[in-house]
N, C-alpha and C positions, 0 to 999 in steps of 0.2 A: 156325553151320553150318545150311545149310537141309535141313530135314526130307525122308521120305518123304511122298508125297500120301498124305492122309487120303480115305478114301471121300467124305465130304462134301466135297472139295478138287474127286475126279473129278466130281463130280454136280453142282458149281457148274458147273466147266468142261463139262459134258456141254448140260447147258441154253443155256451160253453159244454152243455149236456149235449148237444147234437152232435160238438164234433169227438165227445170222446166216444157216443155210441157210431159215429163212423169208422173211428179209428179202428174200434175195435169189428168191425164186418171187416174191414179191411184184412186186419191181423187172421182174423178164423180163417178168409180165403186163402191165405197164404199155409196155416197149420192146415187145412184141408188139401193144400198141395205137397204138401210137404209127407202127408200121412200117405197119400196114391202115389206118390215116389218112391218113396220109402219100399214101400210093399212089392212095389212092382221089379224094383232093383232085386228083391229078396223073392219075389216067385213066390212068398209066401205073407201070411197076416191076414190080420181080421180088418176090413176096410167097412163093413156096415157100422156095424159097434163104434168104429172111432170117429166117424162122421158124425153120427148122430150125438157124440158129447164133446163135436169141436167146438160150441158154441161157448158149453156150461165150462172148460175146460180154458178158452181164452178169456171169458169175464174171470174168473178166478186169476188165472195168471197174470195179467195186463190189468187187472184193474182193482183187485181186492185183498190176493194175500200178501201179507207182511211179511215178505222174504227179499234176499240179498244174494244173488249169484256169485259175489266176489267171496260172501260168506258161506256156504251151501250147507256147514254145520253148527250154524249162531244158536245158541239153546233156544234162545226167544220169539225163532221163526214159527210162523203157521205153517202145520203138517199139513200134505194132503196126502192121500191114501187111495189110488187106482184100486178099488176092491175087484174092479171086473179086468183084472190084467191084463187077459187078451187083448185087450184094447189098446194097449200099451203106445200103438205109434201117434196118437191123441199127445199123452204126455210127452213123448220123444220130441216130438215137434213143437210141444208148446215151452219144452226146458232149452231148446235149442235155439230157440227163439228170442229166449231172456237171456241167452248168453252163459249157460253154464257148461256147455260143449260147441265144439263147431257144427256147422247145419250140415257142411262135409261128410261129418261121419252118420249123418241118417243114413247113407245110402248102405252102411253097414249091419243095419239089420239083422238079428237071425244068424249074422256069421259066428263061424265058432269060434273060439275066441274072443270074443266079439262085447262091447259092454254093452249094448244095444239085444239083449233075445229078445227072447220072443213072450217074456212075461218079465215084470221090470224089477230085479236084482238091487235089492236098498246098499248105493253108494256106487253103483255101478248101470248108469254116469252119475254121474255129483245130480243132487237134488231129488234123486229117486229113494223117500224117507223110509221104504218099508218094502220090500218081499211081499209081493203078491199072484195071484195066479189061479190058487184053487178055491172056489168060489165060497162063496159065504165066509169068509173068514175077517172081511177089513173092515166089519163093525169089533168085531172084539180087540181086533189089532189096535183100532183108534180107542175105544174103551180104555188100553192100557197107555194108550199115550196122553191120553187127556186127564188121566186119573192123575198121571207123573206130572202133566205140568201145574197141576192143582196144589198139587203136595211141593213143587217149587215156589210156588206163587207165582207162578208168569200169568202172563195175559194174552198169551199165543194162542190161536184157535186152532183145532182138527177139520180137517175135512174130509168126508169119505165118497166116493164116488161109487153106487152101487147098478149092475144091469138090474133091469126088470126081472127077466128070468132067473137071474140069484136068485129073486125072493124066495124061490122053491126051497131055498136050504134053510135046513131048520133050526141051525145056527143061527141065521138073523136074526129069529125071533127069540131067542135066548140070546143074544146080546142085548135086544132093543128091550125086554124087562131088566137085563143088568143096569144100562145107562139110566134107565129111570128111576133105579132104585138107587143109584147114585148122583142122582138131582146135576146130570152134568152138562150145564149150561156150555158148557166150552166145545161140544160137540152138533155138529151139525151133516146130517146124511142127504144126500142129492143121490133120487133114484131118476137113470137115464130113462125116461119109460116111453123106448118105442117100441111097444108091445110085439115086437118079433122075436123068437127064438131062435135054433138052428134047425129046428123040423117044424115051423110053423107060429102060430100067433100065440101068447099067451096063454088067453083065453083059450085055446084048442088043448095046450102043453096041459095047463094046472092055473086053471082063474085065479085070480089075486082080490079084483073087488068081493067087495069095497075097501079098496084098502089104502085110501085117507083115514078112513073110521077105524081101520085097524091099527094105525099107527097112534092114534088117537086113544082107543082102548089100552094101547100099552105106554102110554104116561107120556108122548109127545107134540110139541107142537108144529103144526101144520099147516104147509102153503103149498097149492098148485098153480103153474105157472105154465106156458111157452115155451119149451126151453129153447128155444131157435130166436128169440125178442129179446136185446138185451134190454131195450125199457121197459123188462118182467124180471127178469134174469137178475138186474145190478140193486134193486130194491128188496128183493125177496131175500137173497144170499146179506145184503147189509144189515133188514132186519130180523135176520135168522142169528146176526152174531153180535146183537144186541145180550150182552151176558144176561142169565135168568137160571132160574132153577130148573129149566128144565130140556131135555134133548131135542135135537132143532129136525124135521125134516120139508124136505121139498121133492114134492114128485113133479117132475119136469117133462110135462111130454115132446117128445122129441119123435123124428123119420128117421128111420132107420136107412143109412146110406144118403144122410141129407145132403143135398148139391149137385150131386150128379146124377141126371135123369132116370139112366138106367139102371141104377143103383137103389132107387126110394125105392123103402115097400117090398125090397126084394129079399126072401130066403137065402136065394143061391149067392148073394154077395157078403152072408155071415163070416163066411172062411175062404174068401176067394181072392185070387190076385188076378190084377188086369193086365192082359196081353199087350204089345206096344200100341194099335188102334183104339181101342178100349181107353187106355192111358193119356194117349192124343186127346180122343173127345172130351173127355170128363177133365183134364186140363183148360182145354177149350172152355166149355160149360162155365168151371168157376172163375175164368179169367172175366169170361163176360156177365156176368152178374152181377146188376145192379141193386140199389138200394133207396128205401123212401127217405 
């Protein structure tokens, strides 16, 4: 019969959590190098957007979805789905990272020919499950992939990644009463929400609150979180994919252009590439960043 934990049991396991929530600061610092590389090589990309879901984007990779780089097409992988494409060099960095391309070819970017554009091409590079780009569309995308792994029987999860500013389209919210109406526990939505657009803040564009309650109103359930904490992050997303009847979301507040000074909070960094000093410093920055 196995025992009660012993204090020493909890303080093994207590340590154990510490060092995988360092590992993984660690890992974001580097997909945050790797995305201002990237970009910068390419003179082009969206570097606000992918800063701010490097966090939500390495707890998923590194520590949550049930995937296999040697396998990149196993049926019984969990999907995830970049709905806000732009963002693209977030997953570049974070697929490149587990080893499903060389870190090499980030600096390819945007070239023509290139598997690496500038919105991410399903299969091109291996682990990119779904064509994305034009906005609102990767809650229905996931709706039909979750529907198919239902009708498999697998026990793969979805996951979609959506901006803030998507939520303007009115698609989302004609997917998020389909999901409901199909009780699909297998789907889980993580909105980036660092309330910036590219002409300004949310609230200025087209207000969204309250809109936990509106996610709520259309048959979901609902956690807000940190999205920059992964002791928020690695809880929230675990018990979001606790199978149930019903569609999972997480609004994740997040900075936009998190890590690099010049970058938080900033407009002009939505669609911008950083010049060789620019690229210095903000390198600089996240090299030196510490953690509690």
């Amino acid at each position: 019969m196995q025992g009660k934990r012993t204090r020493a049991d909890q303080k093994n396991q207590s340590k154990a959590d510490d060092q995988i929530i360092m590992n993984l600061q660690q890992t974001a610092v580097v997909v945050r190098q790797d995305i201002l590389t990237m970009i910068h090589a390419a003179q082009s990309g969206h570097p606000g957007g992918s800063l701010s879901a490097a966090d939500l984007v390495t707890a998923l990779y590194f520590h949550i979805l049930n995937i296999d780089p040697e396998r990149p097409g196993w049926p019984d992988r969990d999907r995830f789905l970049l709905s806000k494409g732009h963002a693209c060099p977030v997953l570049y960095a974070a697929l490149a990272e587990r080893g499903y391309f060389p870190r090499e070819e980030l600096k390819t970017l945007r070239q023509i020919n290139g598997r690496l554009q500038g919105h991410p091409i399903m299969g091109k590079p291996p682990g990119v499950d779904m064509t994305t780009g034009s906005l609102g569309h990767g809650v229905s995308l996931g709706i039909g992939m979750a529907l198919g792994l239902r009708l498999a029987e697998s026990q793969a999860k979805v996951t979609v990644l959506l901006g803030d500013g998507e939520l303007n389209e009115g698609l989302i919210w004609e997917a998020a009463m389909a999901a409901a109406k199909f009780q699909l526990g297998n789907l889980l939505v993580i909105v980036d929400y660092n309330n910036l657009q590219l002409d300004g803040t949310c609230e200025e564009i087209m207000p969204l609150e309250p809109l936990e309650g509106k996610w709520q109103a259309f048959g979901w359930d609902t956690q807000c979180i940190n999205g920059h904490d992964f002791r928020e992050i690695l809880p929230a997303v675990e018990k979001a994919r606790i199978l149930s009847a019903r569609p999972q979301v997480i609004l994740a507040h997040t900075v936009k252009g998190k890590g690099v000074s010049f970058m938080e909070n900033e407009c002009d960094w939505h669609g911008r590439a950083p010049n060789d000093n620019q690229l210095a410093e903000a390198l600089r920055e996240l090299e030196e960043q510490t953690y509690d």
